[in-house]
N, C-alpha and C positions, 0 to 999 in steps of 0.2 A: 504494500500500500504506500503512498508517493505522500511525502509528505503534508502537501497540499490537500489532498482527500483527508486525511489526518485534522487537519484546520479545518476545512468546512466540515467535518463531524461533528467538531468541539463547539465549531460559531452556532452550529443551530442547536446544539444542547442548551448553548446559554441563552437564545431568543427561545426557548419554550422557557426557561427558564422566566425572563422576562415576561413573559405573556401572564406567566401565574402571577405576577405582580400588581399587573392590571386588580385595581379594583372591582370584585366582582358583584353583579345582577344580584340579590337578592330574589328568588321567590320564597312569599314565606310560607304557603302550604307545602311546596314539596322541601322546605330546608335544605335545601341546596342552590351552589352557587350558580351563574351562566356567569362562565368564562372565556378569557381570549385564551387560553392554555388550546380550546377544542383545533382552535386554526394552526396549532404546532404541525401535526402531523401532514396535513394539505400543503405546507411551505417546505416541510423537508421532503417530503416524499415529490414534490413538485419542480424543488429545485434542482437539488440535491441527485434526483435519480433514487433507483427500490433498495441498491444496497447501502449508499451513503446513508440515506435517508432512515432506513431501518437502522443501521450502527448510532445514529446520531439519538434516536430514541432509546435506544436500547442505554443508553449512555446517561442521560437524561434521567432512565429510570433506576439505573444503579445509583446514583448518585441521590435520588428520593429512597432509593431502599437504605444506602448507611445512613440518613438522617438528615439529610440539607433540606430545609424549609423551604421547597422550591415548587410545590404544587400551591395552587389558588386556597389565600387563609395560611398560607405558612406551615401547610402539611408538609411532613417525611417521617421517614421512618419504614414501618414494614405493614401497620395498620390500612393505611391506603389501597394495600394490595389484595387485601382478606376480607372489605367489607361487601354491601350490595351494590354497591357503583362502582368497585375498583374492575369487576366486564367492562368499562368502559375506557378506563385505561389499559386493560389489554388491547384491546378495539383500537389503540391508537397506532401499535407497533403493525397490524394488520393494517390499519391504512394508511399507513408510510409508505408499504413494501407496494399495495396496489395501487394508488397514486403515482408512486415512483414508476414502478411497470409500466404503465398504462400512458404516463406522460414521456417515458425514453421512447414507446412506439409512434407517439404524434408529435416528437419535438419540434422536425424541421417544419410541420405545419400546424404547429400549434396557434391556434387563435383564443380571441376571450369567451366564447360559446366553449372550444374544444376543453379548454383550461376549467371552465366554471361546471363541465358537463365529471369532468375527470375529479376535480375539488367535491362534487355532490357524491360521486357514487362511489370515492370512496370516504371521504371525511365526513358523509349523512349515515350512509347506506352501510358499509362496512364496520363502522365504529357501532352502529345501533344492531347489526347484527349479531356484534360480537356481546355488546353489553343489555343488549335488551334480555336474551338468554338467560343469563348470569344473572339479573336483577329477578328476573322471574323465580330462578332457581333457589337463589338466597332469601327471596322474601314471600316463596308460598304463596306466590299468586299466578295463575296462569299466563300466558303469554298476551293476551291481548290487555290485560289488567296491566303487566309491567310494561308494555307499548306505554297507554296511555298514561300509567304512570312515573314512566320515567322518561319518555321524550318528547310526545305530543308538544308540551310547552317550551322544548329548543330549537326546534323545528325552522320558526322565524328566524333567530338569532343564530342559527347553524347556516340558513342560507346565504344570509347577511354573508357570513366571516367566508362561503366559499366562495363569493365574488370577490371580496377582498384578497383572497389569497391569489384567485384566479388572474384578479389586475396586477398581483406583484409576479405572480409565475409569468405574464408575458413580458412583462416590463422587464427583469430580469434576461429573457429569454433574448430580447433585442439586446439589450445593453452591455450585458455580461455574456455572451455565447462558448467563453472558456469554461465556467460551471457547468456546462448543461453534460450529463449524466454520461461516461465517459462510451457505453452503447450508443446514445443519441449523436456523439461526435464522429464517431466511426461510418453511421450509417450516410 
């Protein structure tokens, strides 16, 4: 691995990091927060390419597992990863890796449709497949129950952050074309 892949693994460890800083959305029936932490995964896996992108998570999340107060509220530790929301932080490393995939195939014509189609299905779709399961399982309620209880109301604010990411993955893609995912340069 080239030292350069090395840096942008670490640069986007520390902009999720950042993201969980963002002061977060209160809802107060469901007690938890809406976060910018969700747009982490759509910008590594978008920019970054599916292995960058996945190491850089993966990175991110060792570093919540020994203790750094880096998830939204100043979580770490190992609690984050055992409760009924922590499917969704799994759901984040699976939508790196699909993001990443999915944007090295349409790099060279990548647009803000292409980008904001790739940001939804896997930063919506992937993360809520991963973690709606998981909320269902931990909290004994069937799957349409944990749907509506655990994503129905991010929904909006999940689409928001994929056009945002989707304007930074082109803008990127024009300006920076030495990042883009070392498959998408070859091709």
């Amino acid at each position: 691995m080239a030292t350069r892949d090395i840096v942008f693994i670490a640069l986007f460890a520390a902009l999720m990091a950042v993201l969980g800083a963002f002061p977060p959305l209160m809802i107060p029936a469901l007690g938890i927060p809406i976060t910018a932490q969700s747009m982490g995964p759509m910008l590594m896996g978008g920019i970054l390419g599916a292995r960058r992108g996945v190491l850089s998570m993966l990175l991110f999340l060792a570093l919540v597992a020994i203790g750094l107060p880096l998830l939204s509220g100043g979580r770490g530790g190992l609690a984050p990863f055992v409760g009924p929301w922590s499917g969704f932080i799994y759901g984040w490393v699976a939508a790196s890796l699909v993001i990443g995939w999915l944007t090295e195939r349409f790099w060279t014509r990548l647009s803000f449709p292409a980008a904001f189609a790739i940001a939804v299905l896997g930063g919506i779709g992937v993360i809520y497949a991963v973690g709606v399961p998981w909320y269902s399982a931990m909290s004994g309620m069937g799957l349409r129950e944990a749907f509506i209880g655990s994503a129905v109301a991010f929904i909006p604010g999940d689409l928001i952050k994929a056009g945002v990411a989707a304007a930074v993955i082109v803008a990127v893609r024009r300006a920076y074309p030495l990042i883009a995912p070392r498959r998408a340069r070859s091709a």
